[in-house]
Structure formats: C-alpha cells, structure tokens
N, C-alpha and C positions, 0 to 999 in steps of 0.2 A: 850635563851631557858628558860623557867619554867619549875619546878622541884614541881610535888603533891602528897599526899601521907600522911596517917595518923601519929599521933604524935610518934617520935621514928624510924623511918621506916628508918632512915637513908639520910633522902634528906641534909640538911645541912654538913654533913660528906663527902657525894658524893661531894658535890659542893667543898668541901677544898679536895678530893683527884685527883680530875679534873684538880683542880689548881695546883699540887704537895707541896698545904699545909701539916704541921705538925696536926695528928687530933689531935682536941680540942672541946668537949662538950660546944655547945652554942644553946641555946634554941629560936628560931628565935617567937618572938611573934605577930611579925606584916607581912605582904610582904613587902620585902627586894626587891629593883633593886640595882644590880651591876655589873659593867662593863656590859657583856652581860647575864647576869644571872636574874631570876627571882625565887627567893626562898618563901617558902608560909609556913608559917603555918599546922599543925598536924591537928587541929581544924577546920582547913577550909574545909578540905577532912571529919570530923566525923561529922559535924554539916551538914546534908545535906539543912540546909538554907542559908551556906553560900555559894555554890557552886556556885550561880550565879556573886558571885563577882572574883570567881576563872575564869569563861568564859568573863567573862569580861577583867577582865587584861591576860586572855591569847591572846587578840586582838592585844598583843606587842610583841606575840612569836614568833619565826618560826616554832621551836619545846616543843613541852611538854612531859615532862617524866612523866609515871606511875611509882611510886619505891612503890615496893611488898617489907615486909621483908620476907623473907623466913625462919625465924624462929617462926614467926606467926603465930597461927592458924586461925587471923581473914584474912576472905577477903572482900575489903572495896570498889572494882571496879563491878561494875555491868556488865553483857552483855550490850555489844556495848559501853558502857559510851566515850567513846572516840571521837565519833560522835558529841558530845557535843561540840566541837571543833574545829576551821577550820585550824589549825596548822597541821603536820605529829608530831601524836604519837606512841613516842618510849615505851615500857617497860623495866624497871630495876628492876631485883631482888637482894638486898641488903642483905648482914649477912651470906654470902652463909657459909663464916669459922663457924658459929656456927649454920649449917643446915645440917641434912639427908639430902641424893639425892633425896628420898620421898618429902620431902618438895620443896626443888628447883623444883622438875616438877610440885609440885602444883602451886606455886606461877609464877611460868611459864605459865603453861595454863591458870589460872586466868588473867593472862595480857594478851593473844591470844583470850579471850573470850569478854575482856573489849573492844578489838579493835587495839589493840598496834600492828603498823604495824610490828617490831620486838623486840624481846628483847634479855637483854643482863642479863645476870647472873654475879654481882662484889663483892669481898670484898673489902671494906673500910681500913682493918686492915691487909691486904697482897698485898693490890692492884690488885690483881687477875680480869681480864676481865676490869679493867679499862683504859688498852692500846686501846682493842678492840671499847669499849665505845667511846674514842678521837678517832678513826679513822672511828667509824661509824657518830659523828657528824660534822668532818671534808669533810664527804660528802655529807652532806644534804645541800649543794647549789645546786648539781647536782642530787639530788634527787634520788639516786642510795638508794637500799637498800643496809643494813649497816651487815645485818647479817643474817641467814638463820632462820625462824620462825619456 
C-alpha cells in the first residue's frame, strides 16, 4: 500500500499504529519502501509538481491511502484525484481525538469527493478505527468493500 497526504497529516504514525508500533515523531523526507508499505513524503502531496512521481511509484501499490487530517482546515485532494491512479483508493481521516464531528464529516466528504472508494475515520493516539482499517485492508485481495462510504 502507499500512504499520501500533506505534511503532518499523520501518514507515517498510521503506518507505525498499522504495525502495532510504539508512536514516535519521524519526519519521512524521501519515499520510504518497507516491508509492504510505501510511505511518501508531506511535500509530495503540497508541491503539485511532484505528484507525478507520486503516480508513478504508485505502479507498485495495490492500495493507496488518502490521509485527510481532520483537524485541518486545509483540504489538499481535489474532485476525482483519485482517478489519477490505477490502484483501489481508500480514505483515511487521521487526528479524529483532536477533531469536532464537524470536521471529521468534512474531512470525510472531502475524501468521497477526491474518489476514495471508502473511508475510514482513525486515531493514531487511541487507535480508534485502526482495527476497522486492518480488516478493511485485509480484504482488499477480494476486493470487497471494506467499509460503508
């Protein structure tokens, strides 16, 4: 899977609460492959010059995550952006413990606007919706939807 999304958003925290890592602040400044993970950069999502290299190494996904923070006011996925992509894209809204319900449905429809065939609402710091998250990627062999949009 690759994991995109502006600087801060939470992708690299995801990827260690996936793992059932201890979180730890680390600032990913290159694309990272591991194990089966593809972690990207903050800058790659706000420079919209680099996007092409984002569609590119996503030619080694199956899945790509959109991670919204939901205590963000910015929103950084365009209608359809997802289309961009020939992998099944999911949505993730990240920081839900330090979000209004306001904001989670925004940062929610924003990913149902971008194209995210579902998404999944987590915190990183309670692990809330992170079980859901493993069970919806542990079914994307069979292509089943993972969660109700």
């Amino acid at each position: 899977m690759m994991i995109i999304g502006p600087v801060a958003a939470g992708k690299t925290s995801l990827i260690q609460s996936l793992k059932g890592e201890k979180l730890h602040y680390r600032k990913t400044q290159a694309i990272e492959f591991d194990d089966r993970v593809i972690d990207t950069p903050g800058e790659y999502m706000e420079n919209r010059d680099y996007l092409c290299a984002l569609t590119v190494t996503a030619c080694d996904a199956d899945v790509v995550i959109f991670v919204q923070d939901a205590s963000s006011d910015a929103l950084w996925y365009s209608p359809g952006q997802a289309s961009m992509f020939s992998a099944k894209v999911i949505g993730v809204v990240t920081k839900i413990d330090a979000a209004s319900k306001a904001q989670i449905g925004l940062a929610k429809e924003a990913l149902k606007i971008a194209g995210a065939e579902s998404v999944i609402a987590v915190s990183n710091v309670d692990r809330r919706g992170i079980e859901e998250l493993l069970t919806c990627l542990g079914k994307e062999e069979t292509y089943e939807m993972c969660c109700d949009t």
